[in-house]
C-alpha positions as a printed NumPy array, in Angstrom:
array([[ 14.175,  10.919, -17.861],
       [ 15.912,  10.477, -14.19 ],
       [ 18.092,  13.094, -13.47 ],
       [ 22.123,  12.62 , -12.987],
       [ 22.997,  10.388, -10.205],
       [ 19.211,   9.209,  -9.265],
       [ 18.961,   6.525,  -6.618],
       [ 16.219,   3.667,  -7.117],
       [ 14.841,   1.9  ,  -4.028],
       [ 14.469,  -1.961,  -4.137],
       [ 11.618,  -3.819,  -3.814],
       [ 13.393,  -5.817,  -0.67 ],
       [ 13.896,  -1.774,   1.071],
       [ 10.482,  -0.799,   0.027],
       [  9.016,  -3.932,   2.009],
       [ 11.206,  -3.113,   5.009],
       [  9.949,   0.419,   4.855],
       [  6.549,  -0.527,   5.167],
       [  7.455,  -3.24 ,   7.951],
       [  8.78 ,  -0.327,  10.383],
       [  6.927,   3.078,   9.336],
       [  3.47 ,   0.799,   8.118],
       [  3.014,   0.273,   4.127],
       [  0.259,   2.687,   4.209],
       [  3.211,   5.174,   5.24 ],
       [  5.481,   4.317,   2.395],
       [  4.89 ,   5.586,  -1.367],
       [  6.478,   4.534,  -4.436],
       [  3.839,   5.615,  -6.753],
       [  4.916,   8.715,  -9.287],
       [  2.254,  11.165,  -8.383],
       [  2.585,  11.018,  -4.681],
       [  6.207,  10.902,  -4.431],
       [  6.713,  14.076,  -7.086],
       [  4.369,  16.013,  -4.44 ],
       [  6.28 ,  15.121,  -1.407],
       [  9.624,  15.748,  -3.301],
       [  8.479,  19.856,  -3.685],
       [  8.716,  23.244,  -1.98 ],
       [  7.727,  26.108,  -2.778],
       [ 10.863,  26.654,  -5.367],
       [  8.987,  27.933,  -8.117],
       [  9.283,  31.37 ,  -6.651],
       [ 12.473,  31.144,  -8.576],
       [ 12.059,  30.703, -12.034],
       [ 16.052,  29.467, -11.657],
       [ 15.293,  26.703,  -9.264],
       [ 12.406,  26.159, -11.28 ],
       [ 14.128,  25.094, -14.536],
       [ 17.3  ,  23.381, -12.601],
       [ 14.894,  21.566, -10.337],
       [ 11.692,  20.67 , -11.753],
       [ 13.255,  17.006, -12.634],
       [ 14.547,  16.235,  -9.431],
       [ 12.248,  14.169,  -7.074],
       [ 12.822,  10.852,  -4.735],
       [ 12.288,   7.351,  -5.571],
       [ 10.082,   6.793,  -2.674],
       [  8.548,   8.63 ,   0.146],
       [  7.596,   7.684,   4.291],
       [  5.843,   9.343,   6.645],
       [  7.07 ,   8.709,  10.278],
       [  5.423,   9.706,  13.23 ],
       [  7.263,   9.046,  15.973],
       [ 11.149,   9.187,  16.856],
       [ 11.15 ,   5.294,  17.126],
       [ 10.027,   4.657,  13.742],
       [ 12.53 ,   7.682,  12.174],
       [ 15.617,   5.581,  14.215],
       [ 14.127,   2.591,  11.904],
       [ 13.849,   3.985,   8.698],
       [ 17.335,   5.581,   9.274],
       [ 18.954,   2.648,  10.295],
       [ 17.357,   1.018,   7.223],
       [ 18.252,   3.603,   4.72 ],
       [ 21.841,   4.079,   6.208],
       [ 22.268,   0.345,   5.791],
       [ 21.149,   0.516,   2.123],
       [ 23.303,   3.362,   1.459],
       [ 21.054,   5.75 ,  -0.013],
       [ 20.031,   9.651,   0.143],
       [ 17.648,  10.131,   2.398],
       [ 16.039,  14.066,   2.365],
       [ 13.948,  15.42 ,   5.623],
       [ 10.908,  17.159,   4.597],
       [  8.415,  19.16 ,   6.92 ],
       [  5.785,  21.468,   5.766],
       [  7.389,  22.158,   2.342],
       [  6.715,  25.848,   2.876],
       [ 10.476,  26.869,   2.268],
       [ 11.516,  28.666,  -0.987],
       [ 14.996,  27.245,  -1.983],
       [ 14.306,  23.658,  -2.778],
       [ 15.53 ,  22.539,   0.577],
       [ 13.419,  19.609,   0.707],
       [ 14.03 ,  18.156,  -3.305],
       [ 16.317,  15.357,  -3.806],
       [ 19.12 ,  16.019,  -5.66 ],
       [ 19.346,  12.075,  -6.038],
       [ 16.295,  10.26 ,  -5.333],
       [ 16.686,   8.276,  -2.74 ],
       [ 14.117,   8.212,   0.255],
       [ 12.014,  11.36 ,   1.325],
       [ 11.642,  11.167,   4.894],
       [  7.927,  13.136,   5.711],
       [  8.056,  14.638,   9.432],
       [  4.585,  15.994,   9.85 ],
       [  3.395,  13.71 ,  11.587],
       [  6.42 ,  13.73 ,  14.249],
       [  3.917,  16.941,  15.627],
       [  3.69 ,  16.68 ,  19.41 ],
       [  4.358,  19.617,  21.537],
       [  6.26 ,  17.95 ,  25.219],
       [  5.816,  21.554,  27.001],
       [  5.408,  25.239,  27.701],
       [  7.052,  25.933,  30.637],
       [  9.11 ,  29.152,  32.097],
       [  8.854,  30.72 ,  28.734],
       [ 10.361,  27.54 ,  26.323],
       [  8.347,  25.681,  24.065],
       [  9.951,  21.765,  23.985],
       [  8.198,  20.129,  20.503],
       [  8.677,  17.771,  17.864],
       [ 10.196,  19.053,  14.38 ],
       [  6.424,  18.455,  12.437],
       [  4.817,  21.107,  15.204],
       [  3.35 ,  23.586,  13.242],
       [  3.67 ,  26.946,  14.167],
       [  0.73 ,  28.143,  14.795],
       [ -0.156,  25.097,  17.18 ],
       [  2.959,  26.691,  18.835],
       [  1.337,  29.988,  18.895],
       [ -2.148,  28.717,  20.076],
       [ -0.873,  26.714,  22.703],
       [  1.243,  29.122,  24.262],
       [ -1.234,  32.325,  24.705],
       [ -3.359,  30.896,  26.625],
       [  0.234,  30.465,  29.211],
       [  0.988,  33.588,  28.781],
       [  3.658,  33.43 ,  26.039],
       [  3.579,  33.465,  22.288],
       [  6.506,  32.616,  19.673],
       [  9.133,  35.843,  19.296],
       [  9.451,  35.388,  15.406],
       [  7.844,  33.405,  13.334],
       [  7.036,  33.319,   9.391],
       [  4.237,  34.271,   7.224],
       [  3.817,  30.81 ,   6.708],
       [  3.035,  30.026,  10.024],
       [ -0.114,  28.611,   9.837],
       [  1.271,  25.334,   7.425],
       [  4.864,  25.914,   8.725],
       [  6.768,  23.285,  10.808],
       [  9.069,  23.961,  13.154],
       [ 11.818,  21.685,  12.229],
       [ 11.232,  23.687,   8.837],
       [ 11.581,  26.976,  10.261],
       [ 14.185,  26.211,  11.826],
       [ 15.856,  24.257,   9.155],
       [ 15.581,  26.817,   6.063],
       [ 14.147,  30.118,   7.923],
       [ 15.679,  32.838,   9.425],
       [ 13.024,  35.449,  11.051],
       [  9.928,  37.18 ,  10.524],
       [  6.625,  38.433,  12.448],
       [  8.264,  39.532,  15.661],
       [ 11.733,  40.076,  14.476],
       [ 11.154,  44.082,  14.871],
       [ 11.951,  43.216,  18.349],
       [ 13.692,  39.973,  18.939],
       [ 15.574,  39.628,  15.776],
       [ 16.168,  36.455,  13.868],
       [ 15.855,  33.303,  14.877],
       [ 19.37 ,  32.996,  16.311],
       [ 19.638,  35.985,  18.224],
       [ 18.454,  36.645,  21.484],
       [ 18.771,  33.415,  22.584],
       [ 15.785,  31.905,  20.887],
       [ 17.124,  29.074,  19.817],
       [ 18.036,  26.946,  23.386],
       [ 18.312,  23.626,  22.305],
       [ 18.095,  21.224,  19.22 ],
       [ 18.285,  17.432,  19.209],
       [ 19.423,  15.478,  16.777],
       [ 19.473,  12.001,  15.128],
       [ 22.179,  11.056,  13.067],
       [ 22.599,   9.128,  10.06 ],
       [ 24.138,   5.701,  10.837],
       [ 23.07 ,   1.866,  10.837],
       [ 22.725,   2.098,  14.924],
       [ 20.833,   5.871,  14.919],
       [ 22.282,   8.378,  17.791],
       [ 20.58 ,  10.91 ,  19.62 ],
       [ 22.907,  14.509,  19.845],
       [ 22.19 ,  16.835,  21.701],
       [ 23.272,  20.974,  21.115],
       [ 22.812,  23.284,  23.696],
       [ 22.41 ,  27.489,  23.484],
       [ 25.285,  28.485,  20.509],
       [ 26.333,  24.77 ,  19.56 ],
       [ 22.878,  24.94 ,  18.218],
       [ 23.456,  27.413,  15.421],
       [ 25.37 ,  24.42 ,  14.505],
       [ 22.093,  22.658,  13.021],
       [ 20.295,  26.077,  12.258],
       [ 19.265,  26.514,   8.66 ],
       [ 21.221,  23.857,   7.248],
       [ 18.56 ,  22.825,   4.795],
       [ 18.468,  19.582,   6.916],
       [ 21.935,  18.459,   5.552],
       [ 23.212,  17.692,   9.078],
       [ 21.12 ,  15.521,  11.122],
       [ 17.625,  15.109,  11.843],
       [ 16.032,  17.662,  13.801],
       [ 14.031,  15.635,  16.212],
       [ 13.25 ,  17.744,  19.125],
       [ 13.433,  21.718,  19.16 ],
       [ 13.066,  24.089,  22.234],
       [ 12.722,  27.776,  21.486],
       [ 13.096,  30.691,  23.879],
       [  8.928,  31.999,  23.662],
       [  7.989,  36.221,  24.371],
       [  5.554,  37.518,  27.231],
       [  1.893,  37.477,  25.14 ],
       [  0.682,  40.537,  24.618],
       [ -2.717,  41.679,  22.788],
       [ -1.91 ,  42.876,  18.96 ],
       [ -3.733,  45.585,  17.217],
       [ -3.352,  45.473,  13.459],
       [ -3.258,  49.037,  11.613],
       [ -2.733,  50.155,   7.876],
       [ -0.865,  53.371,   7.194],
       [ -0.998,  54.907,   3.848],
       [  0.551,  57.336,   2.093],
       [  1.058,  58.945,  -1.795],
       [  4.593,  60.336,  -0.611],
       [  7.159,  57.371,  -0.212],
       [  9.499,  59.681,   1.843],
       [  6.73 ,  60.939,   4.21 ],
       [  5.835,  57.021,   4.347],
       [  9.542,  56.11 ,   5.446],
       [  9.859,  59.086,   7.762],
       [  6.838,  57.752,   9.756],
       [  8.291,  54.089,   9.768],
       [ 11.652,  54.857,  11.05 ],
       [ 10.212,  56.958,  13.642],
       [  8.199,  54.075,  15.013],
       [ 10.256,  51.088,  14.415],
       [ 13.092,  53.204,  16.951],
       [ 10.563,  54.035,  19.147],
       [ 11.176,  51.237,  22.415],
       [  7.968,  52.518,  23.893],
       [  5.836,  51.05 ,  21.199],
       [  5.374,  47.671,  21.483],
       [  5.908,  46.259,  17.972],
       [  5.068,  42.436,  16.009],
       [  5.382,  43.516,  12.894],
       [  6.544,  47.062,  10.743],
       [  6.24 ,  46.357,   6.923],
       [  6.295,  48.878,   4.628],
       [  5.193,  48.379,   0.466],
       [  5.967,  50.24 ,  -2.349],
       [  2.73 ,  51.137,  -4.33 ],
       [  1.57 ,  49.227,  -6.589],
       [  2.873,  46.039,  -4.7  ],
       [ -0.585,  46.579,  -2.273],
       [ -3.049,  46.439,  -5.808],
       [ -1.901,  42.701,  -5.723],
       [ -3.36 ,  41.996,  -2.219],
       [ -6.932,  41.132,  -3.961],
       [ -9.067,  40.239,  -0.192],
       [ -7.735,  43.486,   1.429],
       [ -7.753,  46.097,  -1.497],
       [-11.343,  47.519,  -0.131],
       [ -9.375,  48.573,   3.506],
       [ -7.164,  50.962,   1.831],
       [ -7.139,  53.741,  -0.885],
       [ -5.385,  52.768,  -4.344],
       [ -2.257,  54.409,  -5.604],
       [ -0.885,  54.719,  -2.157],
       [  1.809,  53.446,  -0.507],
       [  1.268,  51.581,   2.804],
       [  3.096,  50.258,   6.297],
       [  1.437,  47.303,   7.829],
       [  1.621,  47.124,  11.518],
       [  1.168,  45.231,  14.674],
       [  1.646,  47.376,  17.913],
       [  0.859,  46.643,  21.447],
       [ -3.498,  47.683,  21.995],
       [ -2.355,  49.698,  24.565],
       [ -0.174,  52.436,  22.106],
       [ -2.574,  52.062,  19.275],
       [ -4.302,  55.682,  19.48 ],
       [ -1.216,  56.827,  19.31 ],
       [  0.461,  55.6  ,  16.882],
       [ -2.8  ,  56.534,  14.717],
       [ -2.508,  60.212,  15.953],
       [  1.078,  60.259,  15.553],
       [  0.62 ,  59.278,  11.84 ],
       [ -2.659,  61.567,  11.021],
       [ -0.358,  64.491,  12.516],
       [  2.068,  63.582,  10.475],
       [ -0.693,  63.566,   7.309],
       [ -0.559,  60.519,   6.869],
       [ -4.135,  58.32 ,   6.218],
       [ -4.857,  55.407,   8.496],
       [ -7.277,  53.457,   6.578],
       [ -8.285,  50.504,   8.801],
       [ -7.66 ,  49.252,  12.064],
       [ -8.386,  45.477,  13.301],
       [ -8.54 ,  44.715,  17.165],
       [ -6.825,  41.953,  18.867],
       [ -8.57 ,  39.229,  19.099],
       [ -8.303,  34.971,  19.798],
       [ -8.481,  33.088,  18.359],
       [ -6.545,  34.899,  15.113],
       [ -8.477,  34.651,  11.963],
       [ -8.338,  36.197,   8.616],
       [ -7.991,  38.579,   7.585],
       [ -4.481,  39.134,   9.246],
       [ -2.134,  41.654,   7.82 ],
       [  0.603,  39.799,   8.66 ],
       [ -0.449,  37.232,   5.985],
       [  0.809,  39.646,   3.385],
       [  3.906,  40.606,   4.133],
       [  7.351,  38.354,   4.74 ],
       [  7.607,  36.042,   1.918],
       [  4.009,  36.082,   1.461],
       [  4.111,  39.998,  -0.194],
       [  6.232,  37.7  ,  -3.209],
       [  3.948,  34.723,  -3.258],
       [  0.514,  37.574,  -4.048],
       [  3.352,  39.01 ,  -6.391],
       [  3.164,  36.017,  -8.533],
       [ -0.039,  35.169,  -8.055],
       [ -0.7  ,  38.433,  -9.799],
       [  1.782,  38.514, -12.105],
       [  4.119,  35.848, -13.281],
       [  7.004,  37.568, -13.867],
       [  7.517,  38.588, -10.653],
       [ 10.366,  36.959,  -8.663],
       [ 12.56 ,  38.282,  -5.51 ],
       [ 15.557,  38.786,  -4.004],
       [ 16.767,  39.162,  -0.387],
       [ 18.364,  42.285,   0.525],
       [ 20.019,  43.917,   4.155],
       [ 20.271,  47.251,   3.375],
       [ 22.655,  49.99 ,   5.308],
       [ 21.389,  53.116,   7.079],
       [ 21.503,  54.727,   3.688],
       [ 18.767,  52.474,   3.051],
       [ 16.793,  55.224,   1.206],
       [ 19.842,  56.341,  -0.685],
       [ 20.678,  52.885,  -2.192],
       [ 17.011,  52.32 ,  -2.826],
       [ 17.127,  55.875,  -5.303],
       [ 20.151,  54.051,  -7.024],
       [ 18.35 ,  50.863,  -7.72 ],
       [ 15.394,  52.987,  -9.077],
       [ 17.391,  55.031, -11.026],
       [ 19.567,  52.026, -12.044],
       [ 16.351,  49.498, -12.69 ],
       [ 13.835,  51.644, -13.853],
       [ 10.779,  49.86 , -13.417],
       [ 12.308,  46.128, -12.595],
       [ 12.314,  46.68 ,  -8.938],
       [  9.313,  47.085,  -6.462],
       [ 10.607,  47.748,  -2.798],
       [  8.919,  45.658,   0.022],
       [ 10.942,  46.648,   3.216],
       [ 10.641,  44.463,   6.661],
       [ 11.886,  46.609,   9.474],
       [ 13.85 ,  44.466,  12.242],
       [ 15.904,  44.474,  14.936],
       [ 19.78 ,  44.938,  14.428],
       [ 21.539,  42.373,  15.671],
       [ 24.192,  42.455,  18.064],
       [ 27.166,  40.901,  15.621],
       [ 26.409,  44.137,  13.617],
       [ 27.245,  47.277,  16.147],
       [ 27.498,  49.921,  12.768],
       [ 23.444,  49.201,  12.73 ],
       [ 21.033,  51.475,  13.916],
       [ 18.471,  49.861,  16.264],
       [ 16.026,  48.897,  13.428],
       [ 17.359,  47.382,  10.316],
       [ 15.734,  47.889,   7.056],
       [ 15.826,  44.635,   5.232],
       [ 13.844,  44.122,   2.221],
       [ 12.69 ,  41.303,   0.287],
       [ 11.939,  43.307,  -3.645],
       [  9.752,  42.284,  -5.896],
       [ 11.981,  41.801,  -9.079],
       [ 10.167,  41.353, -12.734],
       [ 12.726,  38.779, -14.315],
       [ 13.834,  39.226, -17.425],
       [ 16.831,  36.551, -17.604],
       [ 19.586,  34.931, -14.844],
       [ 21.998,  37.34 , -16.34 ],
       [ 20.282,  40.121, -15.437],
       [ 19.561,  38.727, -11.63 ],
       [ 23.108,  38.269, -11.414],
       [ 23.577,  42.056, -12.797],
       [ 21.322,  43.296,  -9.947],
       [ 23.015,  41.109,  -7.646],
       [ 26.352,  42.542,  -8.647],
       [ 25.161,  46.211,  -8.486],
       [ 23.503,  45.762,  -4.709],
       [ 26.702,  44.806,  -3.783],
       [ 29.162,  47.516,  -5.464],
       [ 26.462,  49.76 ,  -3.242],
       [ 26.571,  48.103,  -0.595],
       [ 23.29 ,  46.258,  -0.205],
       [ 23.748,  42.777,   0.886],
       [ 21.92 ,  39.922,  -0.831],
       [ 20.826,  36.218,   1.164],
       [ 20.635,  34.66 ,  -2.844],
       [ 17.246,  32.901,  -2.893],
       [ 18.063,  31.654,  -6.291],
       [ 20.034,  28.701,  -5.344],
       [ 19.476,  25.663,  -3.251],
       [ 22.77 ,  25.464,  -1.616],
       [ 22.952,  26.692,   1.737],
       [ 26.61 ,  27.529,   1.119],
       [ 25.865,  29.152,  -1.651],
       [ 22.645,  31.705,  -0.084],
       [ 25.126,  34.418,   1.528],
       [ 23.832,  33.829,   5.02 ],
       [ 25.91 ,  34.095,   7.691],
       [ 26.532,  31.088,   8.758],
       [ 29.377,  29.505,   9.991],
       [ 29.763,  26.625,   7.427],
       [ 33.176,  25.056,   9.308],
       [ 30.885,  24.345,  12.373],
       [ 28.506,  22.838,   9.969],
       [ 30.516,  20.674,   7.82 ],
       [ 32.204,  19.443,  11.409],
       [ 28.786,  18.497,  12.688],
       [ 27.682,  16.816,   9.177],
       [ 30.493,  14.865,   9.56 ],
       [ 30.296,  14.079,  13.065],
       [ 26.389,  12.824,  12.238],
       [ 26.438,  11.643,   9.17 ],
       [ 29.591,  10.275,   8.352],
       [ 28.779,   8.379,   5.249],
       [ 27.273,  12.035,   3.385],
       [ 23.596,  10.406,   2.783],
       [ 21.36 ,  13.114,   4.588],
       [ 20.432,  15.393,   1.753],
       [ 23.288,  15.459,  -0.287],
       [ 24.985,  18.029,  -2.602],
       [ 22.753,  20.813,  -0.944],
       [ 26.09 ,  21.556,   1.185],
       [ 27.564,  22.032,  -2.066],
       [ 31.321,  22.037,  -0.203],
       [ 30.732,  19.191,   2.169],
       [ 34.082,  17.368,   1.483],
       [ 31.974,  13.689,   1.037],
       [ 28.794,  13.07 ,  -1.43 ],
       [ 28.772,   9.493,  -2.562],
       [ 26.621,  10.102,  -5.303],
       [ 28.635,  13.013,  -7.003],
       [ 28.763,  12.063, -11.168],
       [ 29.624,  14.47 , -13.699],
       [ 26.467,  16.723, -13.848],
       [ 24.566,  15.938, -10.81 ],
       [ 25.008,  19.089,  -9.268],
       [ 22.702,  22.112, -11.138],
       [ 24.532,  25.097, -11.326],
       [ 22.334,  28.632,  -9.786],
       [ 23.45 ,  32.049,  -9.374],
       [ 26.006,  32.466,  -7.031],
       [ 25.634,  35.109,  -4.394]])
């Protein structure tokens, strides 16, 4: 059964399709289509039931900007959806049609233009750890980046993420400067190129790809330095958390990465349970080689056990601790137990305070994975590292999500909601006027993945139940 308000393609489209991108580029056929019409949603088991159904009528892989500007010109003529896709790594369904319509498959737009004076210049189906590779070897390496990073795109990324490995000490994505410039094509018969410099760039920044198509990204990079990797473990959570907050303040460490997990989220981690003890409660870091004896005495004075150790090296390979932490702590979660989902929470500098009340409140429901970051400027009541956490959550029903939701927020934990697909509904910070005004600026007829700016003013194809309804944050 096609969901409320699908879109079919026509034969006479299809055929023009394949003219421009190549037929062997352009998919119609069920299987192919449902795969390039997911994410990685099903860490919800909301978005999972709202948004199993939805999928595109067809699919096309471009790769290169003059091809996009010809499907695009193709698809705006027709009138249709049309939905950007990268890597499909993301978590909120940012990449499934609400309305079928076209799928537009970036990967293989995947070229990076340059490294130079600290910027990477690349194409939005870069993945990041091309990114990464590219740049040591200059000197340089990305300043956040996600657990994903090895599938992740950077158009993706920047479309539906917001920070991880690095953002100890360069924040999210749009802080620091990271972001310098985005291009844009918009949506129209006769395809423009826009182009948003420094803070007019937040404009396009995780906007699940609703306004405009990322076609050219160029990202502030970090002076490369050589990573040690180092588990810390502990039976006492407070000792644990004492230890962290000492070294995620400390400027004169070096820092990638400071993630801390509640035991028994590490039992779940089934290639790296022999490199630590059960039953204990462990921080995952990467420091600077030169502070790493340390950091090792500092915690061993502290009586705390430091387990194993793994030495920079190039090219990265597995095992990498960093693999298990960000989003990827939920997806061994799962794959573990499925009942586990997640929610996104900034916590104050009574982090450990609220934490007790969420026990006490949740006995047994919640399993605290903290990610230590960077405050960020727009914040001044922050201390220098933040304590975000992304929990591990058993579900039990939507009603009792939105009951958790409700309590973080009477004690004042903030929560990004990861259990919708509407960027205006996630409780991110964004400035949505900006981002309507661009949308409308670039895509003036509302085709470029509709409904997923659930307040955007024009949708074409809004009928009486086409929009599922989530959790709202």
């Amino acid at each position: 059964m096609l969901s409320p308000g699908f879109i079919s393609l026509s034969p006479d489209l299809l055929d023009a399709l394949g003219a421009v991108a190549g037929t062997e580029n352009v998919t119609s056929d069920p299987a192919g289509v449902e795969t390039l019409s997911k994410d990685y949603y099903w860490y919800s088991p909301v978005l999972r039931e709202r948004l199993e159904a939805r999928k595109a009528a067809a699919a096309v892989k471009v790769s290169s900007l003059d091809v996009l500007r010809d499907v695009v010109s193709l698809a705006a003529k027709a009138g249709i959806p049309i939905t950007p896709r990268g890597a499909a790594t993301g978590n909120y369904g940012q990449c499934i049609p609400l309305y079928g319509g076209l799928v537009v498959d970036l990967s293989g737009m995947d070229g990076i233009v340059s490294i130079e004076d600290g910027v990477v210049t690349a194409e939005p189906g870069t993945r990041l750890a091309a990114i990464e590779n590219a740049a040591r070897p200059k000197g340089w390496e990305l300043r956040c980046y996600p657990s994903t990073w090895v599938k992740a795109s950077l158009g993706g990324f920047i479309s539906g993420g917001s920070g991880g490995i690095g953002s100890i000490t360069w924040g999210g994505l749009r802080d620091q400067g990271t972001i310098k410039q985005i291009k844009l094509l918009t949506i129209e018969e006769s395809p423009r190129i826009v182009v948003l410099d420094e803070e007019k760039a937040l404009e396009a920044y995780h906007a699940y790809g609703t306004n405009g198509f990322i076609v050219e990204i160029q990202l502030r990079l970090a002076p490369a330095r050589h990573w040690d990797q180092m588990i810390v473990a502990s039976r006492s959570w407070a000792d644990l958390l004492d230890f962290t907050q000492a070294v995620a303040n400390d400027d004169s460490i070096p820092k990638r990465l400071v993630s801390v997990l509640e035991d028994p989220i590490p039992s779940y981690f089934k290639p790296i349970k022999k490199f630590y003890p059960a039953d204990h409660h462990l921080i995952f870091l990467e420091i600077d080689a030169s502070k790493t004896a340390d950091v090792k005495s500092r915690a061993e004075a502290a009586g705390l056990l430091v387990p194993h150790q793994i030495a920079h090296h190039e090219p990265r390979r597995a095992p990498m601790l960093s693999d298990y932490t960000w989003n990827h702590t939920t997806l061994w979660a799962i794959k573990a137990d499925g009942q586990f989902t997640y929610l996104q929470s900034g916590f104050t500098d009574d982090f450990r305070g609220q934490m007790a009340k969420l026990h006490e409140r949740f006995p047994g429901e919640i399993l605290f994975h903290l990610e230590f970051v960077k405050g960020s400027p727009r914040n001044a009541t922050m201390s220098k590292a933040v304590c975000g956490s992304i929990p591990l959550v058993r579900y039990r029903s939507e009603e009792r999500l939105r009951e958790i939701i409700q309590f973080c927020t009477e004690i004042g934990v903030s929560t990004a909601n990861p259990h919708t697909c509407y960027v205006d509904e996630a409780g991110r910070s964004n400035d949505f006027v900006r981002q309507k005004e661009l949308k409308a600026s670039v895509d003036p007829k509302g085709l470029l993945n509709p409904g997923k700016m659930k307040t955007h003013p024009t949708n074409p194809f809004l009928v009486p139940g086409s929009l599922p309804e989530f959790l709202f944050s």
